[in-house]
N, CA and C of each residue as an Amber inpcrd file, in Angstrom:
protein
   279
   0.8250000  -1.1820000   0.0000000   0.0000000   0.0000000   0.0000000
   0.8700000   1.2460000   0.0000000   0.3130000   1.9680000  -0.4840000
   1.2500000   3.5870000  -0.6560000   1.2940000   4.0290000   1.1580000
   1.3140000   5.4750000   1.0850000   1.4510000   6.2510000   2.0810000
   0.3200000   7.2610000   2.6470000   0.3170000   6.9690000   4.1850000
  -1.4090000   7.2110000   4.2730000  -1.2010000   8.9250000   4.5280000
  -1.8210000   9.5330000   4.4380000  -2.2160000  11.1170000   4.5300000
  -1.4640000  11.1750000   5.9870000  -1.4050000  10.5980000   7.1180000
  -1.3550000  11.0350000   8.3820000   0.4000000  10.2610000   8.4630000
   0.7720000   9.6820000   7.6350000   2.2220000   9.0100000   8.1790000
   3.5760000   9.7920000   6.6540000   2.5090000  10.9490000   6.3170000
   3.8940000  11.9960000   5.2210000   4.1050000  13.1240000   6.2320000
   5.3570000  13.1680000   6.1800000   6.4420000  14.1240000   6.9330000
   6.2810000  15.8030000   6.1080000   5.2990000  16.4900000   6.5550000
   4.6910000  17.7800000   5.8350000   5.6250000  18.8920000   5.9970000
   6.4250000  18.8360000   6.3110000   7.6520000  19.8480000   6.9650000
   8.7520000  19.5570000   5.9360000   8.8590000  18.5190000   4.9830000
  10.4360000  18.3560000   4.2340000   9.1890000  17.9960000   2.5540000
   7.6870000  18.3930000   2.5290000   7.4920000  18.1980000   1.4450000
   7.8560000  19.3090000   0.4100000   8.0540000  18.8280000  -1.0220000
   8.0530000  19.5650000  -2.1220000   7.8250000  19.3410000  -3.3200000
   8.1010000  19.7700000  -4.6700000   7.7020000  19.5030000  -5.9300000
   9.1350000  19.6460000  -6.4340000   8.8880000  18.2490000  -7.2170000
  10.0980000  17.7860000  -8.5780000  10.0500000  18.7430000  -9.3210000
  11.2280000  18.6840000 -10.2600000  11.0970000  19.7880000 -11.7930000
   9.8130000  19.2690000 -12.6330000   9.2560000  18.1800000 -12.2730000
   8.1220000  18.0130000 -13.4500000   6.6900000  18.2030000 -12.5740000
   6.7690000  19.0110000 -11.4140000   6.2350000  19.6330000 -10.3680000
   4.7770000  18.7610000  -9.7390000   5.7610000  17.3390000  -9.5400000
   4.7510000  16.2050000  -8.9280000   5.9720000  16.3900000  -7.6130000
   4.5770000  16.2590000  -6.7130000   4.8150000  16.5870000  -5.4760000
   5.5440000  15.6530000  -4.8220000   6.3480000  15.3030000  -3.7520000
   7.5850000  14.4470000  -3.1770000   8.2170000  15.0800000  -1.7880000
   7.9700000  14.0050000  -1.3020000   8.2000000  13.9770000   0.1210000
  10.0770000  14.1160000   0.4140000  10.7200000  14.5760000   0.5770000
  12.2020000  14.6760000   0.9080000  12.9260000  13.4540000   2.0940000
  12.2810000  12.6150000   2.4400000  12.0630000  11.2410000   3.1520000
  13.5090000  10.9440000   3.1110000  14.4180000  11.0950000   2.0380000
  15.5210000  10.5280000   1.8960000  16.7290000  11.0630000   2.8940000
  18.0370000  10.0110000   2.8180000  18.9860000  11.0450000   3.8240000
  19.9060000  11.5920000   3.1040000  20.6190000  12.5040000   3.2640000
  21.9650000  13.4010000   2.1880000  22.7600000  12.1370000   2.5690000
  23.7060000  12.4930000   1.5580000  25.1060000  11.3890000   1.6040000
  25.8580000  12.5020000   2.3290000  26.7160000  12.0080000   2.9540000
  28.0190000  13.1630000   3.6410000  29.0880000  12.5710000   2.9040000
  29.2880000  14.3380000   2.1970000  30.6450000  14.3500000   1.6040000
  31.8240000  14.5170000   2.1120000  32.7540000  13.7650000   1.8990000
  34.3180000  14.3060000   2.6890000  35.2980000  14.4190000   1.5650000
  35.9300000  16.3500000   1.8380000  36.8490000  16.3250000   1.2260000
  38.5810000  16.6230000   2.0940000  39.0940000  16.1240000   1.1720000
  40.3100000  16.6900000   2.0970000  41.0610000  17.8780000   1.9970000
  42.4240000  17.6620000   2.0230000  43.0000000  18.9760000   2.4290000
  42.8140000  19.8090000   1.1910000  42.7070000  19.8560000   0.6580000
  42.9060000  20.6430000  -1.1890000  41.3640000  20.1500000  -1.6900000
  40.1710000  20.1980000  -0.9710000  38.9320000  19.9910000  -1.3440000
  38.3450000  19.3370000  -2.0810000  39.3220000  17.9460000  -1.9200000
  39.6350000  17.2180000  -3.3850000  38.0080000  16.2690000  -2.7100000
  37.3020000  15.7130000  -3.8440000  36.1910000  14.6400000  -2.8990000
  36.8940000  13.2620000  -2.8670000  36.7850000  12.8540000  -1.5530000
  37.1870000  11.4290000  -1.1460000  36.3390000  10.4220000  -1.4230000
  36.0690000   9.2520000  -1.4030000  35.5390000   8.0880000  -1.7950000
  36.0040000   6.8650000  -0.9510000  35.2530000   5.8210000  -0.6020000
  35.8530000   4.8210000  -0.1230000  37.0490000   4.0030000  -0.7690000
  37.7540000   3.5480000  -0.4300000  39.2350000   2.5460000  -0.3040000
  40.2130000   3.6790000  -1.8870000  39.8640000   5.2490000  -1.5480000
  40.9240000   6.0450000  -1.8730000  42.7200000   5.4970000  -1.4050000
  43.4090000   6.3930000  -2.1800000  44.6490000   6.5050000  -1.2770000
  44.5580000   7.8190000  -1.0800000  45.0170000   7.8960000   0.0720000
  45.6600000   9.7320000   0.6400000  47.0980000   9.5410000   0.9710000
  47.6140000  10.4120000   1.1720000  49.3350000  11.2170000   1.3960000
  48.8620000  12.2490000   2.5280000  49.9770000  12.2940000   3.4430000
  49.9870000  13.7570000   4.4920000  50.4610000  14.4760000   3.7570000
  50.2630000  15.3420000   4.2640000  50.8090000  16.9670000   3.7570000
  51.6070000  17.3840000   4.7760000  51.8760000  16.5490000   5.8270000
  52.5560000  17.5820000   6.8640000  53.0820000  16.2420000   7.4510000
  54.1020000  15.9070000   8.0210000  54.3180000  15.4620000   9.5710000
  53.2070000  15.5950000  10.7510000  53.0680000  14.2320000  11.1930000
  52.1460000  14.4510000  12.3160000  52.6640000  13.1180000  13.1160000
  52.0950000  13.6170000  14.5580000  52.8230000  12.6310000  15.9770000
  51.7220000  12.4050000  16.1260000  52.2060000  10.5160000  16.6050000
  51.1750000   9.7260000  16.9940000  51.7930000   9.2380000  18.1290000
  50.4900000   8.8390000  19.4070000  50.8630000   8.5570000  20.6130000
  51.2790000   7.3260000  20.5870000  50.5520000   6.4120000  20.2400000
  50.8720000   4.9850000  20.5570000  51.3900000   4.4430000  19.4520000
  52.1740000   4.8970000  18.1790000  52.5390000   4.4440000  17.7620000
  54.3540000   4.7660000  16.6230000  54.3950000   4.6040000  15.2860000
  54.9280000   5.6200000  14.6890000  54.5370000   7.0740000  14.0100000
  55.6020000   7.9250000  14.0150000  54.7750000   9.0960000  13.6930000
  54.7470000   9.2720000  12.6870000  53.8250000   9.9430000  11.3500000
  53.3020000   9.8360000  10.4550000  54.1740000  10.5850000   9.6650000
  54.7370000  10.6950000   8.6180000  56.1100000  11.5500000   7.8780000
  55.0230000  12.1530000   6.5200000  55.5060000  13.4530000   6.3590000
  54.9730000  13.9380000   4.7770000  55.0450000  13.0150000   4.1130000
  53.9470000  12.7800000   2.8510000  53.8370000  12.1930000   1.6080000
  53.7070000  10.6910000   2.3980000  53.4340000  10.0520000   3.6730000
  53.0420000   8.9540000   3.9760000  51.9760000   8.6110000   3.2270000
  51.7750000   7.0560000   2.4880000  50.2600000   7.2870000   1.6950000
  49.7280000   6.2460000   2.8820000  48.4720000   6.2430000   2.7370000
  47.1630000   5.2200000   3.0770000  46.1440000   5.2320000   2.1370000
  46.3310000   3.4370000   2.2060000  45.5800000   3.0220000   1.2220000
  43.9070000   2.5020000   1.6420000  43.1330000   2.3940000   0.8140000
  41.7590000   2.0120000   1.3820000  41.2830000   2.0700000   2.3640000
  41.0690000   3.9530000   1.9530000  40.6960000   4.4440000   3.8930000
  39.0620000   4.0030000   3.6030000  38.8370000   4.4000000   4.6620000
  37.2110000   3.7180000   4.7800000  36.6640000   5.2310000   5.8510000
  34.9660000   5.5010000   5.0050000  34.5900000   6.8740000   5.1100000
  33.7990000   6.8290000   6.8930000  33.7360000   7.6330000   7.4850000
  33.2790000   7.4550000   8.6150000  31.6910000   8.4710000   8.8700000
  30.9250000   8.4260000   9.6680000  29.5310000   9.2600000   9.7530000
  30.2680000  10.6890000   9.8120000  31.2980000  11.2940000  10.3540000
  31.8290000  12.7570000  10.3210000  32.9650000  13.0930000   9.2300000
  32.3370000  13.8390000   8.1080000  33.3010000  14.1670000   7.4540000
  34.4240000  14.8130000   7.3860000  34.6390000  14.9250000   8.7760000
  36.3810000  15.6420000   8.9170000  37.2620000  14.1010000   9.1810000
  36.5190000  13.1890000   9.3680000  37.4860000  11.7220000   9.7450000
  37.5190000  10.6460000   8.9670000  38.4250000   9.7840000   8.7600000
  38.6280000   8.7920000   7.7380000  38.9780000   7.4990000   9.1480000
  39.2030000   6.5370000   8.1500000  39.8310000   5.5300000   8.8280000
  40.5590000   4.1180000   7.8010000  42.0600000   4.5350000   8.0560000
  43.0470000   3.4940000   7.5010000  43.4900000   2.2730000   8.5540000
  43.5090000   1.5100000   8.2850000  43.7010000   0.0260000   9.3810000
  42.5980000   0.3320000  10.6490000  43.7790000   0.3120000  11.4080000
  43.3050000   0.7000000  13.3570000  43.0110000   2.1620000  13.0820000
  43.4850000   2.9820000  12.3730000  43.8700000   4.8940000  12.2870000
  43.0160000   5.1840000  12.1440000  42.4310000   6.2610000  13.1200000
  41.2810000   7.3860000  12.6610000  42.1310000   8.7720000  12.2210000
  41.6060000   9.5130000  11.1210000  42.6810000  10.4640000  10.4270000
  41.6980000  11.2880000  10.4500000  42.3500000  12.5310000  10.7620000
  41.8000000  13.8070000  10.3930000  42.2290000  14.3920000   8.4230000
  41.0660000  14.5250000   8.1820000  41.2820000  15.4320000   6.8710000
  41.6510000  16.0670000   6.4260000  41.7190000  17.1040000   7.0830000
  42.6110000  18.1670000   6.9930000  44.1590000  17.9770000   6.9800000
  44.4320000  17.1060000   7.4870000  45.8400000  16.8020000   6.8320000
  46.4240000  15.8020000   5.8310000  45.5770000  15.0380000   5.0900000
  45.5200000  14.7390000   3.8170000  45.2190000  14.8960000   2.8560000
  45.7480000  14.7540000   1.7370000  45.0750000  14.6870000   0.0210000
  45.1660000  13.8100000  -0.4840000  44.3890000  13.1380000  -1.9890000
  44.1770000  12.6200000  -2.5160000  45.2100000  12.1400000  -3.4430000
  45.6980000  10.7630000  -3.2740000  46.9540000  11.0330000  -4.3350000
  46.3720000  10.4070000  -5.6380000
């Protein structure tokens, strides 16, 4: 059965370009870009742009790449192996 009058979300309705009416029901995708606004994608490679220190482990050297980062719900963060990465200090190689 379709959708009853009392269970459409009247606050996110609107009209298509062919101006049939549509409920906005759907969720946005979250985009993540990195350092140079490049758009990221799942199992990308990135490179640092900078030197960065890590606590528990080795510290991360310019032009380090990671491979098949994997996208996380906040688009300032990635994640390579165990690593959660901030964006801002990578690009897209």
């Amino acid at each position: 059965m379709g959708k009853d009058y009392n269970d459409v979300d009247w606050d996110n309705w609107s009209y298509d370009e062919n101006g049939n009416s549509t409920s906005n029901d759907t969720e946005e995708e979250i985009v993540v870009k990195d350092a140079h606004w490049n758009i990221l994608k799942a199992w990308d490679t990135v490179m640092a742009i900078k030197d960065l220190p890590v606590k528990w482990g080795q510290n991360i050297k310019r032009w380090d790449k990671f491979t098949k980062i994997k996208l996380t719900d906040d688009p300032e963060l990635i994640e390579s192996g165990n690593m959660v990465l901030r964006t801002e200090f990578f690009k897209k190689a």
